[in-house]
N, C-alpha and C positions, 0 to 999 in steps of 0.2 A: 504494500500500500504506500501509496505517494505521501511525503512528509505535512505535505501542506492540505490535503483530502478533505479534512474537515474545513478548513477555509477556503475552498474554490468550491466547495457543495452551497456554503451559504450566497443566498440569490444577489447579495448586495457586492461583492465580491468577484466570482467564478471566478473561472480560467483568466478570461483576459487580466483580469483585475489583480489576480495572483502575478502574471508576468510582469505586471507595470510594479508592481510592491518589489521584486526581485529585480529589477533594473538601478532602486531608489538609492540614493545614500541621505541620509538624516543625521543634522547635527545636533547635540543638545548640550545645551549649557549647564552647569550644575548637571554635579552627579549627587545628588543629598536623595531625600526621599521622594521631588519630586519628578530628578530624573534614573535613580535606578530605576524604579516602577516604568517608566515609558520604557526604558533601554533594554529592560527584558522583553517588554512586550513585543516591541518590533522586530527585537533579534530572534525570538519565535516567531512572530510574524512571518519573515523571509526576506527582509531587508538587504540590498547588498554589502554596503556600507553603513558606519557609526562612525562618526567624530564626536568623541568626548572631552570637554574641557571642564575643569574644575584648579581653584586653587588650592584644597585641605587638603588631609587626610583625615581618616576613619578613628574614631573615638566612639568608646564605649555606649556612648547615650546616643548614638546613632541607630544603634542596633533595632529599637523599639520599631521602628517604621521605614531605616533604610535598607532596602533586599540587597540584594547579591555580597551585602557585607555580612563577617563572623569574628566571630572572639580572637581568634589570632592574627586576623587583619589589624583592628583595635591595639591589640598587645604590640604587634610591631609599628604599629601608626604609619600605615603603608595606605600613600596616596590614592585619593577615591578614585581616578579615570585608572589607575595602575589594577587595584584589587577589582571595577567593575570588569573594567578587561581580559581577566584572567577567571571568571566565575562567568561571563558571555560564553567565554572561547569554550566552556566547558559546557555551555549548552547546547552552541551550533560551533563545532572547529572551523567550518566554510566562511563565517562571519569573517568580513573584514573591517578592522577597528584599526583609529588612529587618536590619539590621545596627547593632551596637552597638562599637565600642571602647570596652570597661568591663570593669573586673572585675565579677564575676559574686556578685552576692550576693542575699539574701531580696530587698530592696526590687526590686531590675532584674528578679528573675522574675515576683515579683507583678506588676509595671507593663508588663511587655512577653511573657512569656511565658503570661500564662494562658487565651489563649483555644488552642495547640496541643493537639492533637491525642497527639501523643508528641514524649518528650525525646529525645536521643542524647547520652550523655556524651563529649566529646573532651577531658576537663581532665586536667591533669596534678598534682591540687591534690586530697587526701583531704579539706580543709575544703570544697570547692565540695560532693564529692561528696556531703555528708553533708547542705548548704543543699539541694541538689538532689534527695536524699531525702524530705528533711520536707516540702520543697515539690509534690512527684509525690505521696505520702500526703495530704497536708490537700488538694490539690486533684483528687484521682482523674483523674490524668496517668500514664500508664507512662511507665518510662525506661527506657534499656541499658544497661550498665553496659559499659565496655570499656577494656581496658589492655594494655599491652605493653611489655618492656624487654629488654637483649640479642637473644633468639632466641626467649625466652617471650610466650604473648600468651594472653587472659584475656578471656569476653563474656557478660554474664547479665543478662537481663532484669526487673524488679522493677515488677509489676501490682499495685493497688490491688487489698482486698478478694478477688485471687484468691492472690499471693503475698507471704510476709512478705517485709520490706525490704532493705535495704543492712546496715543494723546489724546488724539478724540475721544476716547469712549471712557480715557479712564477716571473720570468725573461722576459717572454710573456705575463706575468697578465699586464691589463691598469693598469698607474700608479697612485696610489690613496693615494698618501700622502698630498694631504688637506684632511680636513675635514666636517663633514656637519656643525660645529660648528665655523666653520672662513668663509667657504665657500656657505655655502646652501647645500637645496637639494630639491628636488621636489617631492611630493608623486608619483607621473608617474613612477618613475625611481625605486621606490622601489618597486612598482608594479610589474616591469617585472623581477626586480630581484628575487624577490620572487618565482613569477611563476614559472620562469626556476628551482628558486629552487625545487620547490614542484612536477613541475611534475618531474624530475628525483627522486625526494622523492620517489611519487607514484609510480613509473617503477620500482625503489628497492627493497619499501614493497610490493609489489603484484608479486614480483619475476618473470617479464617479462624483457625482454632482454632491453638493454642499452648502446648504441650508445654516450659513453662519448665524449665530445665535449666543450672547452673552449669558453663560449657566453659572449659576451660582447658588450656595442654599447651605444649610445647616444639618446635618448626616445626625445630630443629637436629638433637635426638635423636631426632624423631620419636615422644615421647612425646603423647598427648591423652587428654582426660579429657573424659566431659560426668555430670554427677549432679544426679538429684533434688537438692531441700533445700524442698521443702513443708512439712515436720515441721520444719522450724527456725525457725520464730516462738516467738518468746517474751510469753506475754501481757504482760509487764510492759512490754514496748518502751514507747517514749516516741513512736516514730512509726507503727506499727501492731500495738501491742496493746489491751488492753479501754478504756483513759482513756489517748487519743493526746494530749503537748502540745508537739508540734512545738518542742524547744528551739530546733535551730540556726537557725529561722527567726526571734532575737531576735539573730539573731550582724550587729555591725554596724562591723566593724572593716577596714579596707583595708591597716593598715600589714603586711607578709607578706614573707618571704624566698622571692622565687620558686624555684621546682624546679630547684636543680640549677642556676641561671643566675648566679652570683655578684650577684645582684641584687637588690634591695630597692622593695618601692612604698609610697608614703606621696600623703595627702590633702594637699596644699599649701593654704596660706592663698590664694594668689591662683588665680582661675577666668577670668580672661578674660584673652585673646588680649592684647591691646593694652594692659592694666593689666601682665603680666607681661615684655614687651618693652620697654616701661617702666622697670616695674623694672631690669631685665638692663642696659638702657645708662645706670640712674644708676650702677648699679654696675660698668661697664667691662666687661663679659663679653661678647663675640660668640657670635653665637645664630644659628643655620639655622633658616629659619623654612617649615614646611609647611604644606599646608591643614589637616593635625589631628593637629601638635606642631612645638613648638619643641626644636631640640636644640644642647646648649652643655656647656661643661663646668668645673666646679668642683674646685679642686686635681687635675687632670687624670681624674679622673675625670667620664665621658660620663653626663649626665643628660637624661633626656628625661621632656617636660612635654605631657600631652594636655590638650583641653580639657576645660572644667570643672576640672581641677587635678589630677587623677592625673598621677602623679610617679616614672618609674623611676630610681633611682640604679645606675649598672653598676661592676663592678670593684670589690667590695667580697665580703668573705669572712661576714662576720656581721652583725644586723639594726645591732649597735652603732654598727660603721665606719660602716652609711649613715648613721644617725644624724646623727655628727658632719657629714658634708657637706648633711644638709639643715637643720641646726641654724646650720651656719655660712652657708647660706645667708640663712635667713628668720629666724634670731635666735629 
């Protein structure tokens, strides 16, 4: 029996629909729980390609609701597009996967995402999402939008020239400025987010017709919503109205208090392995050293250094504190 049988029997689908999935390649940002859930889905689906980018790695309170991660990923704190990578290839070996540990900015999607097919949003990051806008607009790439926190979960897809964007609509997006990291969240919720995501995924790649629809709702009270928002383009938009000039794709900054993580990331002056190790024992500091980061710590707080020189400082409440620990580092 053919791998994919049960999904070329359902009518929405078939054969053809199956070949157009198997031709795709799909990029997703964030590998957290919004996008292991999609990246498993597709890679059974029958996806050709994955491009994954993510800047963490895997920590134990992940586990609750991120899949393809386990206890000794956590223990080694082995980077999310590395361990999702290696738990895909175990589901399909055929899969072709390309992976980035990086933050996700204009420059990384032009360079590595623009020959996909479609986006999946997995960031926990309003600035990604808005890079990741102007980028699906200037280069006629859809993408899905998807979020979740507590028990709420949230999924809308945003097509070139067939729907207006992120900006437009996201005036009517539920309002998701806690986080699952002050807040909670509940596997459920990421569930349905997902789903919505992926089945509009799948309506995309198997290039069957699509019924855009902003879904949103509460998986606890049992509240859901889905609503047009066709009518909500604005021509003056900056990223898909009549004179598009994609701003946030000049945005070129990495210093950022991550979501909700007591964490701070900053550019480091030193980029290579071995210059930076270097450094660390003229300066007396012990350092665990991985195939892609070094980790040490500065006035006790835990600092981790990737290569190229991305830089998280942990245990820090404001961009300022980290500041002063990467200041007193590198002067």
């Amino acid at each position: 029996m053919k791998r994919y049988d049960r999904q070329e029997k359902f009518k929405g689908i078939g054969s053809r629909g199956q070949t157009s999935i198997t031709e795709k390649t799909v990029g997703i940002i964030g590998i957290g729980a919004l996008g292991t859930h999609t990246a498993n889905t597709l890679a059974r689906a029958g996806v050709k390609k994955l491009i994954l980018v993510d800047r963490d790695y895997v920590e134990l309170s992940n586990l609750q609701r991120q899949t393809l991660f386990t206890e000794q990923h956590a223990t080694d704190l082995t980077p999310k597009v590395i361990a999702a990578r290696d738990e895909l290839l175990r589901i399909r070996a055929d899969l072709q996967i390309e992976t980035y540990i990086e933050h996700c900015d204009a420059p990384l999607l032009e360079a590595a995402f623009s020959a996909c097919d479609l986006l999946i949003d997995g960031s926990d990051n309003f600035d990604v999402r808005l890079i990741l806008n102007d980028f699906s607009y200037r280069y006629q790439i859809p993408w899905i939008y998807g979020a979740c926190v507590e028990s709420t979960y949230a999924a809308c897809p945003f097509i070139p020239d067939v729907t207006p964007c992120f900006k437009c609509v996201m005036g009517r997006l539920p309002v998701m400025n806690r986080t699952c990291d002050t807040v909670g969240v509940i596997e459920p919720a990421v569930s349905l987010a997902t789903s919505f995501q992926a089945m509009y995924a799948l309506k995309i790649l198997a290039e069957e017709p699509v019924d855009p629809r902003l879904i949103f709702g509460d998986v606890w009270t049992l509240e859901h919503s889905a609503m047009k928002f066709s009518r909500m383009g604005e021509v003056t938009c900056e990223t898909c109205g009549a004179n598009p000039t994609y701003p946030h794709l000049e945005t070129r900054t990495i210093q950022t208090m991550l979501c909700g993580r007591d964490t701070v990331q900053f550019a480091s002056p030193v980029t290579e392995f071995t210059q930076l190790t270097t450094f660390l024992s003229t300066l007396n500091i012990n350092y665990q050293e991985t195939p892609y980061f070094v980790r040490f710590f500065v006035n006790d707080k835990p600092v981790i250094w990737f290569k190229g020189g991305r830089l998280l400082v942990h245990d820090v409440k404001t961009v300022a504190e980290g500041q002063k620990v990467y200041y007193q580092l590198f002067g």
